[in-house]
C-alpha angles and dihedrals in degrees: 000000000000135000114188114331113301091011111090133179136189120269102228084042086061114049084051098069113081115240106277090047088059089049085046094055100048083053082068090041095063087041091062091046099044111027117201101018110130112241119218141164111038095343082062094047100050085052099044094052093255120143119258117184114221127343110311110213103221135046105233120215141167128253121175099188099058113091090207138028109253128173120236140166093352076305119122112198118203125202118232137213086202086249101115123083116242123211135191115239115191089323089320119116118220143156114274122265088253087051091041088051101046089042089053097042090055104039102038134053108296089249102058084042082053090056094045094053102047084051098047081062092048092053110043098032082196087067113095125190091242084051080065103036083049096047090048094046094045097048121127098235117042095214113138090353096123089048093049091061099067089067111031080054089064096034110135130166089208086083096085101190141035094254085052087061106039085045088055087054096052098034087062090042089049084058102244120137112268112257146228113260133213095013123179135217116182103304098340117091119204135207110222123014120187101191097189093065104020099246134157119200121189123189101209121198099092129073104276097195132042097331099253130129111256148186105275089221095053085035090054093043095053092047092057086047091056089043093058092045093050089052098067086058094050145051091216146003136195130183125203139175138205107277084048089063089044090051093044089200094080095046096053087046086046089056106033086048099051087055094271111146117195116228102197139036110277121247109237099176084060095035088046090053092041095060091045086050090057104037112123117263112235117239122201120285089033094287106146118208125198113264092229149090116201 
C-alpha cells in the first residue's frame, strides 16, 4: 500500500502497527519526501517521545515563508513568527519539546494538552512548569493561549502515563477534589491519594511491578495481593482503565463506590469532548485499536 507518494508498505505490515506507529511512520515517510523541512504539532511529538492519542490524519510542518497554513499533499504547513526552538532528532528537525508542548496545548482538547505537558516534564527534567507558563505567555501570536493555560497550570511530571493524565483531567470535570500523586506505602506506590477521604485510585492499563512480561495469572494474583495490602492503608480503592475514563460513567462508579465524594458541579461540555477524544478509532474489517499512546 502506499504510504505517501513514492513510499510504499506492505499491507498486512501495516494493519499490524497500532495507530500512532502508522502516524509515525508516515512522519518518516514525509521525511523522506521533503528532506529538511521541521516537523511540529503532533509529527514533532511522535518523534520527540511525546504522547499523541489516535491516529492523527496530517504530518505538520513549518514553513516560514508561507503567509498563511495550507494544507497540501497530507502536509500541513504552518506558518511560523521565528519564536519556537527547533532540535535535531536522528538527522530529523523538529520543534523542541517546549515548542512541541506549547503548540499542542493551544491548538488540541485541554486533556490531551494536559498529557503532553506532564510528559514534556518527564521527559526533559530541566523543563519547569513556569518554563512553560512563561513560553506560552511570551509568544509572539495569542492564538489558543488562553486555552493552553488551563493545562501548562496543572502540568506535573508525577502522572507517569497518558491515562494518568487524561484521568487527572476527568476526575477534576467530574467535580472530585484533585488528588496526591505518586504516593508511597511501605514498598507500594500508588497512583492517586486523596488524604482527606482515604482513598487509593489506580489507573490500570501499564505494567504495576518490575516491568516484565509475566504470566496474567501470577500477574492477577499479585495485584490482588497489592490490593489487600493496600487496603489496610485506605479506606477505599477504585481501578479503572482506559475505555472507563472514555466512557466517564465507570469512572465516576469506580470513585463514589470506593468512598470519593465530588466537591464541585461537573463540567459536561469538557467530559462530553473527553470521551469523544478517547473513543477508540475503527480500523478496517470492524477491529477496533485503542486511541492512545502511552
Amino acid at each position: 500500500m502506499r504510504v505517501r507518494r513514492g513510499v510504499l508498505a506492505s499491507a498486512a505490515l501495516w494493519g499490524d502497527l497500532s495507530p500512532w506507529e502508522r502516524y509515525a511512520a508516515r512522519v518518516h515517510a514525509a521525511v523522506l519526501t521533503n528532506p529538511g523541512c521541521v516537523f511540529s504539532h503532533e509529527s514533532a511529538a511522535v518523534l520527540l517521545g511525546l504522547p499523541i492519542i489516535g491516529e492523527p490524519r496530517d504530518v505538520h510542518v513549518l514553513d516560514g515563508s508561507s503567509a498563511t497554513s495550507r494544507l497540501t499533499g497530507g502536509i500541513r504547513l504552518h506558518t511560523t513568527a521565528g519564536d519556537r526552538g527547533i532540535v535535531d532528532v536522528g538527522g530529523i528537525l523538529v520543534t523542541s519539546v517546549l515548542a512541541t508542548t506549547i503548540d499542542l496545548a493551544r491548538s488540541r482538547h485541554c486533556a490531551w494538552g494536559l498529557a503532553v505537558s506532564d510528559a514534556a516534564l518527564r521527559l526533559d527534567d530541566t523543563l519547569t512548569v513556569e518554563a512553560l507558563v512563561a513560553h506560552n505567555e511570551s509568544r509572539l501570536g495569542s492564538r489558543g493561549r488562553r486555552r493552553a493555560r488551563w493545562a501548562l497550570h496543572r502540568a506535573s511530571p508525577l502522572a507517569e502515563t497518558t491515562l494518568e493524565s487524561l484521568s487527572r483531567a476527568a476526575i477534576e470535570w467530574l467535580g472530585f477534589e484533585e488528588p496526591e500523586l505518586q504516593k508511597w506505602f511501605d514498598g507500594d506506590r500508588v497512583d492517586m491519594w486523596w488524604a482527606g477521604s482515604r482513598i487509593i485510585g489506580e489507573s490500570d492499563g501499564d505494567v504495576k511491578y518490575d516491568g516484565s512480561r509475566q504470566d496474567p495469572v501470577v500477574a492477577i494474583r499479585r495485584e490482588k495481593e497489592r490490593d489487600r495490602r493496600l487496603a489496610g492503608v485506605s479506606d477505599g480503592l477504585a481501578h479503572w482503565g482506559w475505555a472507563d475514563v472514555a466512557r466517564i460513567d465507570p469512572l465516576r462508579s469506580a470513585l463514589r463506590n470506593a468512598g470519593l465524594s465530588p466537591v464541585a458541579p461537573e463540567s459536561s461540555p469538557e467530559l462530553y469532548s473527553l470521551s469523544a477524544l478517547m473513543a477508540p478509532r475503527r480500523r478496517r474489517g470492524g477491529e477496533t485499536a485503542p486511541g492512545r499512546r502511552d
